[in-house]
TIGUGU-98711 format. One record per residue: residue number from 0; x negated, y negated, z of N, C-alpha, C in turn. Coordinates in nm, 3 decimals. Layout:
N
<NUM; <X; Y; Z>; <X; Y; Z>; <X; Y; Z>> ...
***
This chain:
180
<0; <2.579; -6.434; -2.840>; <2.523; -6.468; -2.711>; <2.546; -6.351; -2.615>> <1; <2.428; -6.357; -2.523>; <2.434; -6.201; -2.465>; <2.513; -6.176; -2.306>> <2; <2.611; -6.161; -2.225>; <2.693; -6.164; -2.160>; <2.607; -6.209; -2.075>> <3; <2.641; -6.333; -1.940>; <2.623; -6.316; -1.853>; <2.560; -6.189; -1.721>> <4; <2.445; -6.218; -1.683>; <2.415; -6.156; -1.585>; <2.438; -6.151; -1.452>> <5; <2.507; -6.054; -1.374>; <2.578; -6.110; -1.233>; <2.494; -6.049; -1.172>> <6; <2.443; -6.156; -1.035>; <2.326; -6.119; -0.981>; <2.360; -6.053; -0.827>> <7; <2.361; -5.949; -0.782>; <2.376; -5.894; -0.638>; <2.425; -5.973; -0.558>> <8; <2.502; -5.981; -0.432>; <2.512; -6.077; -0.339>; <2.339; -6.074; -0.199>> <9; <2.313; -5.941; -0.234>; <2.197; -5.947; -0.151>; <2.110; -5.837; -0.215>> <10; <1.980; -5.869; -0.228>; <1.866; -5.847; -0.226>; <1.868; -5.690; -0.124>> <11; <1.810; -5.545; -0.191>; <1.721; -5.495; -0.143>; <1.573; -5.489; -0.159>> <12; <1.527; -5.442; -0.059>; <1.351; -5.429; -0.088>; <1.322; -5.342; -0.123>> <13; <1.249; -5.315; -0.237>; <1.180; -5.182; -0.260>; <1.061; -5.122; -0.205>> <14; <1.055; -4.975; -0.122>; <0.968; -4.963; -0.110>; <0.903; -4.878; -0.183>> <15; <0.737; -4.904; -0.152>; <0.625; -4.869; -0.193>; <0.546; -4.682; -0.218>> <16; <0.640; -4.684; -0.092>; <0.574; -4.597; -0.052>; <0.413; -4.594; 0.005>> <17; <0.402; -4.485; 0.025>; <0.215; -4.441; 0.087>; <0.110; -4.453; -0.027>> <18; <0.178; -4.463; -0.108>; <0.084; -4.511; -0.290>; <0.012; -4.357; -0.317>> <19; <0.067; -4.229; -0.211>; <0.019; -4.123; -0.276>; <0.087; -4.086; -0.368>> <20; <0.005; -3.997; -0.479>; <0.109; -3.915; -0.603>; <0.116; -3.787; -0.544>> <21; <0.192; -3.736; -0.554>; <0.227; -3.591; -0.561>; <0.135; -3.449; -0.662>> <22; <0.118; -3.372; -0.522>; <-0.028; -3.314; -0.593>; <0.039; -3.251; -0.744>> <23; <0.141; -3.253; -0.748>; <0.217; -3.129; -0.887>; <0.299; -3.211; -0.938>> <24; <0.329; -3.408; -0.953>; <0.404; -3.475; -1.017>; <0.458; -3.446; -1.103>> <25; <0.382; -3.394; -1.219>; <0.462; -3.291; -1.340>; <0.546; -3.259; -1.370>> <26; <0.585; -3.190; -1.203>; <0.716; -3.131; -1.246>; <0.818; -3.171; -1.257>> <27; <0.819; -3.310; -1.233>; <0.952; -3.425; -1.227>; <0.993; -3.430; -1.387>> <28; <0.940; -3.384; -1.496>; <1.006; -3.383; -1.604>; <1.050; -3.283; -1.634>> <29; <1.060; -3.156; -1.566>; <1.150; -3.053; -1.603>; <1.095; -2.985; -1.734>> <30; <0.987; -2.962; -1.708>; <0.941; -2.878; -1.859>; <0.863; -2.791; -1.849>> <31; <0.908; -2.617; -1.852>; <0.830; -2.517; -1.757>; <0.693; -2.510; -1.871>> <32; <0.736; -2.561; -2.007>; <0.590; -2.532; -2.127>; <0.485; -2.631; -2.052>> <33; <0.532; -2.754; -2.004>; <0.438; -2.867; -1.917>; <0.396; -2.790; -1.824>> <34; <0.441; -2.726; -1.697>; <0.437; -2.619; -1.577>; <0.321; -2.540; -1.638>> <35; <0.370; -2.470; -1.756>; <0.255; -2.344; -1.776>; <0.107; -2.421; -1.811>> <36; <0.125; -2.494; -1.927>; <-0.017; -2.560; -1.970>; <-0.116; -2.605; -1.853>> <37; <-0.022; -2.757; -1.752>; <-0.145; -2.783; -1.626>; <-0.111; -2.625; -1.551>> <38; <-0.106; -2.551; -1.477>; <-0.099; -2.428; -1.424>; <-0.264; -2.395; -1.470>> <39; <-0.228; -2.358; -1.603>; <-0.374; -2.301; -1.686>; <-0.467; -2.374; -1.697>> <40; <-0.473; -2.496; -1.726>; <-0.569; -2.604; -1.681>; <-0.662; -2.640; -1.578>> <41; <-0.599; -2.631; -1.461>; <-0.605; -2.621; -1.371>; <-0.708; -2.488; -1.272>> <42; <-0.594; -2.366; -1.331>; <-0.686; -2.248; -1.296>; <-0.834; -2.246; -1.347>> <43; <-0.806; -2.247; -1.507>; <-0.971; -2.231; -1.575>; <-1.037; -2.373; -1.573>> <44; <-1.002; -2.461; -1.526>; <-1.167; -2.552; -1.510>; <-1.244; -2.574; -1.507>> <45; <-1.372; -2.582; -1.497>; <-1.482; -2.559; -1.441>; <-1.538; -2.645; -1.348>> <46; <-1.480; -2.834; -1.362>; <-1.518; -2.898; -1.335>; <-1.452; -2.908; -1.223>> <47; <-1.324; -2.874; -1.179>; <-1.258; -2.845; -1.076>; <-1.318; -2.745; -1.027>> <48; <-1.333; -2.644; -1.038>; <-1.442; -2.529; -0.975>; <-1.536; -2.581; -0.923>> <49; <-1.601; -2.647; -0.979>; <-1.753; -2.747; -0.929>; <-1.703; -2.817; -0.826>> <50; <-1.619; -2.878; -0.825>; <-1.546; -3.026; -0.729>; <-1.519; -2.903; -0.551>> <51; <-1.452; -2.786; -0.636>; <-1.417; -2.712; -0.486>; <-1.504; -2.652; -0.449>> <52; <-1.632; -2.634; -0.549>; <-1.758; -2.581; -0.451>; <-1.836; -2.679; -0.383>> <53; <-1.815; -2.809; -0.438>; <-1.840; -2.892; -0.348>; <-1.771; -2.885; -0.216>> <54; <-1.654; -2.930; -0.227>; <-1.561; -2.911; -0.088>; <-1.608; -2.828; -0.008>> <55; <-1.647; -2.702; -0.073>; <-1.651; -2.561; 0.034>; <-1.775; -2.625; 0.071>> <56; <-1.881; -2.670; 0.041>; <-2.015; -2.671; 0.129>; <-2.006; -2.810; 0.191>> <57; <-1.931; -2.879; 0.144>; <-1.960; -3.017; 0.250>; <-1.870; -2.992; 0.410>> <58; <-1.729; -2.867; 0.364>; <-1.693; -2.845; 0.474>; <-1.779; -2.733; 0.586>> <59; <-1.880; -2.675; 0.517>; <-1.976; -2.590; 0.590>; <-2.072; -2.706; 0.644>> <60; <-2.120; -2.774; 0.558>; <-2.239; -2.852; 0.674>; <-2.135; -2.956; 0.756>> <61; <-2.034; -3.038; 0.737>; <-1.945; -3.050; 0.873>; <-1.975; -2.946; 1.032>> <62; <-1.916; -2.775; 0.976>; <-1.935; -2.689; 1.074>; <-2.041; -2.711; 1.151>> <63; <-2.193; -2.715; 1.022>; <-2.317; -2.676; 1.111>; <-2.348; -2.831; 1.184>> <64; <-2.307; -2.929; 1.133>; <-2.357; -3.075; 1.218>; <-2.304; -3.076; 1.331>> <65; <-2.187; -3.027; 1.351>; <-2.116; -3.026; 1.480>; <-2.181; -2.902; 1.585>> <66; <-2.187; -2.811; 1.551>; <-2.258; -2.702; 1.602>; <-2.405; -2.769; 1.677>> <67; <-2.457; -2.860; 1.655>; <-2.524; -2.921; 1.731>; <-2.520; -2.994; 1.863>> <68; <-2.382; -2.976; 1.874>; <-2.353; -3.063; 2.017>; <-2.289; -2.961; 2.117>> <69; <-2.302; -2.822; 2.082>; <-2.322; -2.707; 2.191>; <-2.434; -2.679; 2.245>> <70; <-2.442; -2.602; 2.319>; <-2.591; -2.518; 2.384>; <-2.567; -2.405; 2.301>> <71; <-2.683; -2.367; 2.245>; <-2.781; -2.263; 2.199>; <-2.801; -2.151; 2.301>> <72; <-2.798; -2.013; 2.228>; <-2.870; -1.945; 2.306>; <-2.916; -1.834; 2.272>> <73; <-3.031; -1.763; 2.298>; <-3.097; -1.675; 2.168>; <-3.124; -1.603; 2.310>> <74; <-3.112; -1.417; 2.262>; <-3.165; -1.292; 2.321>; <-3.252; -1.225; 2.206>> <75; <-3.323; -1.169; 2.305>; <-3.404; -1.064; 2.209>; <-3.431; -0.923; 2.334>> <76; <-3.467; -0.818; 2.237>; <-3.450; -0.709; 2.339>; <-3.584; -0.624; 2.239>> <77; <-3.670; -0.571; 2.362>; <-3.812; -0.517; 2.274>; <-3.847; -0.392; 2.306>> <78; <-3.863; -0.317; 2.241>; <-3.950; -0.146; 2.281>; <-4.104; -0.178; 2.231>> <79; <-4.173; -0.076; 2.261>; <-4.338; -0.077; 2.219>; <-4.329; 0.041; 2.283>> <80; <-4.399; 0.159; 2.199>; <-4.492; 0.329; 2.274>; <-4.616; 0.319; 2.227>> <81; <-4.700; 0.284; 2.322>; <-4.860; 0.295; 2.262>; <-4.932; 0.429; 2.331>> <82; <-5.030; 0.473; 2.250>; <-5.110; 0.579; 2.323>; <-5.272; 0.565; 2.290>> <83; <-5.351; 0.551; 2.381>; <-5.422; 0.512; 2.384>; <-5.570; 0.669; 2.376>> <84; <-5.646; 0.660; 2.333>; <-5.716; 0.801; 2.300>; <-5.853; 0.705; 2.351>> <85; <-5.905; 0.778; 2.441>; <-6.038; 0.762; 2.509>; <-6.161; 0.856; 2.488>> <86; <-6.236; 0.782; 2.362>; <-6.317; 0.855; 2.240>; <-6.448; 0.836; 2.330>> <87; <-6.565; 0.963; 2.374>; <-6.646; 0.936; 2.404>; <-6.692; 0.958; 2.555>> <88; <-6.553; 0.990; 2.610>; <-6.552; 1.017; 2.771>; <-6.628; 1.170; 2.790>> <89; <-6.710; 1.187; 2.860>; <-6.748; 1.337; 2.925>; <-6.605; 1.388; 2.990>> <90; <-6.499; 1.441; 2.948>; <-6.392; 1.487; 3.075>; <-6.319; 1.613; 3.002>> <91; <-6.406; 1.716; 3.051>; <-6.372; 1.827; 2.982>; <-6.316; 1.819; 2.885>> <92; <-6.257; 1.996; 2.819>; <-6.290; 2.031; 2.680>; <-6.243; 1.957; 2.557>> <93; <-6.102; 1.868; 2.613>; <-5.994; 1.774; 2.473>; <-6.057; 1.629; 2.490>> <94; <-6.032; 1.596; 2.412>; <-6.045; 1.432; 2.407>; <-5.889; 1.403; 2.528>> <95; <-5.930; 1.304; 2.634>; <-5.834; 1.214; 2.694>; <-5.770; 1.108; 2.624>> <96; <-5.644; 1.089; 2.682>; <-5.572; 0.983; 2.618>; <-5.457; 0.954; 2.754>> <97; <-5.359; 0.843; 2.669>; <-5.239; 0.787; 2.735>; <-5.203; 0.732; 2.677>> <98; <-5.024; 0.784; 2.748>; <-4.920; 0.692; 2.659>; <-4.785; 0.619; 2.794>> <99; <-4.768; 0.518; 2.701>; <-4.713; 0.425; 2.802>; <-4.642; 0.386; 2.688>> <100; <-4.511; 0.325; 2.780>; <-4.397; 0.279; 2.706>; <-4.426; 0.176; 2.763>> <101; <-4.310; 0.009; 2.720>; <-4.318; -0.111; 2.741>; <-4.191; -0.147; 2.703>> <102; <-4.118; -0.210; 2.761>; <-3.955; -0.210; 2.719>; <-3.980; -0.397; 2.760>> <103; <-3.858; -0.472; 2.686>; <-3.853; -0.644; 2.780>; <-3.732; -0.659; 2.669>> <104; <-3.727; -0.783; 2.802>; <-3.489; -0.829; 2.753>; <-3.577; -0.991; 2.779>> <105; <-3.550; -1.100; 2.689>; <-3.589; -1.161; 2.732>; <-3.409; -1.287; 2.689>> <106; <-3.396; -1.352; 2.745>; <-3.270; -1.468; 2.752>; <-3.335; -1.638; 2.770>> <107; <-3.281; -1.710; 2.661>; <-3.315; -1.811; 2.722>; <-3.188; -1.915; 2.587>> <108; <-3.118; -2.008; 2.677>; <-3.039; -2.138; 2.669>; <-3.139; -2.263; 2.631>> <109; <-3.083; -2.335; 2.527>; <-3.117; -2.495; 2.509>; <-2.986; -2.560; 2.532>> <110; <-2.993; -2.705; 2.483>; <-2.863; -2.772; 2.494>; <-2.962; -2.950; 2.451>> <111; <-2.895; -3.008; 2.366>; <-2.970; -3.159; 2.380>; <-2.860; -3.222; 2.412>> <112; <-2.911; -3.289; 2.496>; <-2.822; -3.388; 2.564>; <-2.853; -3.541; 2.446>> <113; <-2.707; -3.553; 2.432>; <-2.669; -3.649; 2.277>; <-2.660; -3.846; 2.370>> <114; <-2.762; -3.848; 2.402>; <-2.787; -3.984; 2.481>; <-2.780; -4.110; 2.418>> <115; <-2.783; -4.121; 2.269>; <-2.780; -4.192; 2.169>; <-2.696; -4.207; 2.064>> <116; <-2.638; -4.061; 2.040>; <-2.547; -4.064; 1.948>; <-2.608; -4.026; 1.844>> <117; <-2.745; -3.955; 1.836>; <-2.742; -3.894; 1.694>; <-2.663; -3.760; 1.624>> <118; <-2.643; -3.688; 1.737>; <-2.551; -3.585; 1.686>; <-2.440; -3.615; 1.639>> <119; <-2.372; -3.672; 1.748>; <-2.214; -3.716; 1.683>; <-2.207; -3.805; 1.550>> <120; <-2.297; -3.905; 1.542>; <-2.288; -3.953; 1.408>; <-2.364; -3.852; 1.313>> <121; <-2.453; -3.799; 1.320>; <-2.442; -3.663; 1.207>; <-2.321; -3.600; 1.137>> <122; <-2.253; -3.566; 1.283>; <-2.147; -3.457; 1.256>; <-2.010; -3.581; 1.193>> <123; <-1.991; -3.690; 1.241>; <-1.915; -3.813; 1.208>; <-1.992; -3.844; 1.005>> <124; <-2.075; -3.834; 1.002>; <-2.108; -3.860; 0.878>; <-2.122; -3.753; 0.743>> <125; <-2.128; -3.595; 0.849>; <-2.050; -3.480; 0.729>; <-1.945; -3.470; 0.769>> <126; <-1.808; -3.490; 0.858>; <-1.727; -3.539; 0.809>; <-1.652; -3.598; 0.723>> <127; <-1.728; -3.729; 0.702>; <-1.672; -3.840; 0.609>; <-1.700; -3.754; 0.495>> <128; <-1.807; -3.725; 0.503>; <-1.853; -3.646; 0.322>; <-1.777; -3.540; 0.301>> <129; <-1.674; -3.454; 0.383>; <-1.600; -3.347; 0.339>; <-1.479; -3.388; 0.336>> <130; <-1.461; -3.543; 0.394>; <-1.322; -3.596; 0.329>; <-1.362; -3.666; 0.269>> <131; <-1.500; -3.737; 0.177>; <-1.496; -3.773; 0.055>; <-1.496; -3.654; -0.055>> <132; <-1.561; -3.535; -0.023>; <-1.535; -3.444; -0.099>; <-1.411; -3.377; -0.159>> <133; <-1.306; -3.401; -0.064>; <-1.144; -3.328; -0.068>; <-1.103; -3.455; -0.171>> <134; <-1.141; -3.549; -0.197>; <-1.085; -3.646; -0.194>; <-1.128; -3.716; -0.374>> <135; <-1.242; -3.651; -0.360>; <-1.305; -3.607; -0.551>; <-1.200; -3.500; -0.611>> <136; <-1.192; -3.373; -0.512>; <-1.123; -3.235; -0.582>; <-1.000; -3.262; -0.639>> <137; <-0.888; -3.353; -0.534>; <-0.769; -3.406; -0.573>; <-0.745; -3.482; -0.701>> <138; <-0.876; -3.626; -0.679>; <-0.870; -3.716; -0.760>; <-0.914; -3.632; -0.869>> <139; <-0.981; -3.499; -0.924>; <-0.980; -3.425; -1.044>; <-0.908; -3.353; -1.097>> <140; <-0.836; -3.297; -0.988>; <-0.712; -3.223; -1.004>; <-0.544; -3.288; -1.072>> <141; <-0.617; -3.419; -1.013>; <-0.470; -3.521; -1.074>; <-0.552; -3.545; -1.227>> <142; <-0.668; -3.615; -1.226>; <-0.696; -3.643; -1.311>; <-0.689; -3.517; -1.501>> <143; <-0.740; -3.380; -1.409>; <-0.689; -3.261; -1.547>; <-0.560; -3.238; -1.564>> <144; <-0.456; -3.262; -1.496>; <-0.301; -3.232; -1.533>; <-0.259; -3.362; -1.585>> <145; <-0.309; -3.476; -1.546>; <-0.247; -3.587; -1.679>; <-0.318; -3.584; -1.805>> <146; <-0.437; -3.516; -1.823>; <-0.479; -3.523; -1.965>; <-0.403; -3.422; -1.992>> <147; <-0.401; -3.313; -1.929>; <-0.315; -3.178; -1.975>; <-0.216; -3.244; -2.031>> <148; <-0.090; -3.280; -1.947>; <0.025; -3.378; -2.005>; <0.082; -3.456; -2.114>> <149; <-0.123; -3.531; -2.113>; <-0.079; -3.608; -2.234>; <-0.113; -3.561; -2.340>> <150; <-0.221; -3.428; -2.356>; <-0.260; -3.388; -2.488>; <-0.144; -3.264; -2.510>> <151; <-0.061; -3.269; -2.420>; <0.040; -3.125; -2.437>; <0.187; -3.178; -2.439>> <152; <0.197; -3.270; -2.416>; <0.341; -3.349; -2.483>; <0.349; -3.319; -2.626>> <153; <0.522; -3.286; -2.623>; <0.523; -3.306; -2.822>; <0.483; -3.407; -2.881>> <154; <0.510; -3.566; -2.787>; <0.469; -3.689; -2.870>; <0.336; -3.701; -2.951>> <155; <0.239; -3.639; -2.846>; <0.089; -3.638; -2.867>; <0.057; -3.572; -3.002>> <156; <0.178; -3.477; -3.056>; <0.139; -3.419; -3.180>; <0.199; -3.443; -3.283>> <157; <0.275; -3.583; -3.260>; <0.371; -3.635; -3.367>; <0.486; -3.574; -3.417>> <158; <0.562; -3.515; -3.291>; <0.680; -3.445; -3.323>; <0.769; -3.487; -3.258>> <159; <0.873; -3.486; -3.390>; <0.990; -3.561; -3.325>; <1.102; -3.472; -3.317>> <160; <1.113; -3.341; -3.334>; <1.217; -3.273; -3.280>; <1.201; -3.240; -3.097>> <161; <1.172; -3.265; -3.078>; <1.150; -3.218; -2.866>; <1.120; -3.436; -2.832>> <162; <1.191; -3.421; -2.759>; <1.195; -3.560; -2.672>; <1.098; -3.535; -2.581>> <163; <1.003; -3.662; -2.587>; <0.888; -3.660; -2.511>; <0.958; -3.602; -2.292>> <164; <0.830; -3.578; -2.278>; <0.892; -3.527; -2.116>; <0.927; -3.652; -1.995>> <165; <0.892; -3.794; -2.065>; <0.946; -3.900; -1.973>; <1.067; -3.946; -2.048>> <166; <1.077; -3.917; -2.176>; <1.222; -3.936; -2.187>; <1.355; -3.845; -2.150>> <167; <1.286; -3.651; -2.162>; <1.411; -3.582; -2.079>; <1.397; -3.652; -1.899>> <168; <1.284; -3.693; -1.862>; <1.283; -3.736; -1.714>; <1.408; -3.834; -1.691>> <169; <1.378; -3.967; -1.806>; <1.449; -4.079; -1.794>; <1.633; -3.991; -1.781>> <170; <1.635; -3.953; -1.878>; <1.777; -3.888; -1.906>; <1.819; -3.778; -1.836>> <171; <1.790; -3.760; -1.730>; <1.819; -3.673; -1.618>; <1.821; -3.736; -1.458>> <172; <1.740; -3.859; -1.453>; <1.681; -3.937; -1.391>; <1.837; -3.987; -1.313>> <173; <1.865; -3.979; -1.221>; <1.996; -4.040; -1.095>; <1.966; -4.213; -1.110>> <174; <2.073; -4.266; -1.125>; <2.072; -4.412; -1.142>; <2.035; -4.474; -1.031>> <175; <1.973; -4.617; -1.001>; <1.871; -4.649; -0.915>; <1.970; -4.725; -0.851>> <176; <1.976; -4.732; -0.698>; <2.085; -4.807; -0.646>; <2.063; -4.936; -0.617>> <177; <2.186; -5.009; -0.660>; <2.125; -5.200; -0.658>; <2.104; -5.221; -0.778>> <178; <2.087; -5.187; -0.887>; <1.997; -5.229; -1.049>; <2.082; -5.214; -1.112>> <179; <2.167; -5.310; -1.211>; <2.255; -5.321; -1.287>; <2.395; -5.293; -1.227>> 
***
C-alpha cells in the first residue's frame, strides 16, 4: 500500500502567465547542438523569408495609409529657350529671328479634410494587417524551431545513448515550490 499523501495546509495559485512562448524557448533545454540546428533553420527558410517579406510590405502600406492624413505638397520649377526664325520677311540681307527665354516656379498644397473617417480607418485597417502580419512571422518562426526540435532530438532517431532534451530539461529543472 502506497504511503499516505499529506496535503499542504494552504493552497497556492498558479499562475498562467500572458500565454506567450518565448521567441527562443529552446533554449531552456540546454543543448547548444539544439541552439545550432533551429539557428540554421531559421536563417535558411524560405517560408519565413516569405512571412518577413510580408511583414516588410504590410508595414510599408501602414506608412503610405497614414501618409494620407497630412497635406501634400508638390513644386515644380521650368526653363524653355525658344527661337523663333521669321521665313519670308523682306528685312534685309539675313533671315530675322528671336529668342526668348521662359523660366516658372510653380507651388501648390492639398490636404483632405477626413470628415468621415475614411482615412483613419484605412490607415486603422493596414495597421491591423501589419500586426496580423508580425503575428504570422512569429507564429512561423515558433512553428520551424519546434519541428526543428522535434526532427533533431536524439529521441526522434531512436537513440538511446543522449537523453532526450526535455529529459536533461526535467533533470536540471529547480524543484517547483508547494508540490510534493
Amino acid at each position: 500500500m502506497p504511503p499516505p499523501i499529506e496535503a499542504p495546509a494552504a493552497w497556492t495559485e498558479a499562475h498562467a502567465g500572458d500565454g506567450r512562448l518565448a521567441p527562443d524557448w529552446w533554449t531552456a533545454f540546454r543543448d547548444p547542438r539544439l541552439d545550432t540546428l533551429v539557428a540554421r533553420a531559421l536563417a535558411r527558410n524560405h517560408d519565413l523569408e516569405a512571412a518577413a517579406a510580408r511583414l516588410a510590405a504590410a508595414i510599408a502600406q501602414g506608412r503610405i495609409a497614414g501618409a494620407e492624413l497630412w497635406p501634400t505638397l508638390d513644386a515644380s520649377l521650368g526653363a524653355d529657350r525658344q527661337r523663333r526664325v521669321f521665313v519670308g520677311f523682306p528685312f534685309g540681307a539675313g533671315v530675322p529671328s528671336i529668342t526668348f527665354n521662359q523660366f516658372g516656379v510653380s507651388l501648390a498644397t492639398s490636404w483632405e479634410l477626413d470628415l468621415w473617417g475614411r482615412v483613419r480607418a484605412g490607415r486603422n485597417a493596414a495597421q491591423a494587417s501589419a500586426e496580423a502580419a508580425a503575428a504570422d512571422y512569429a507564429a512561423a518562426a515558433l512553428s520551424i524551431a519546434g519541428q526543428t526540435c522535434k526532427a533533431g532530438s536524439p529521441r526522434s532517431k531512436r537513440s538511446s545513448r543522449w537523453p532526450s532534451p526535455t529529459a536533461r530539461w526535467r533533470a536540471t529543472k529547480p524543484p517547483s515550490p508547494g508540490c510534493g
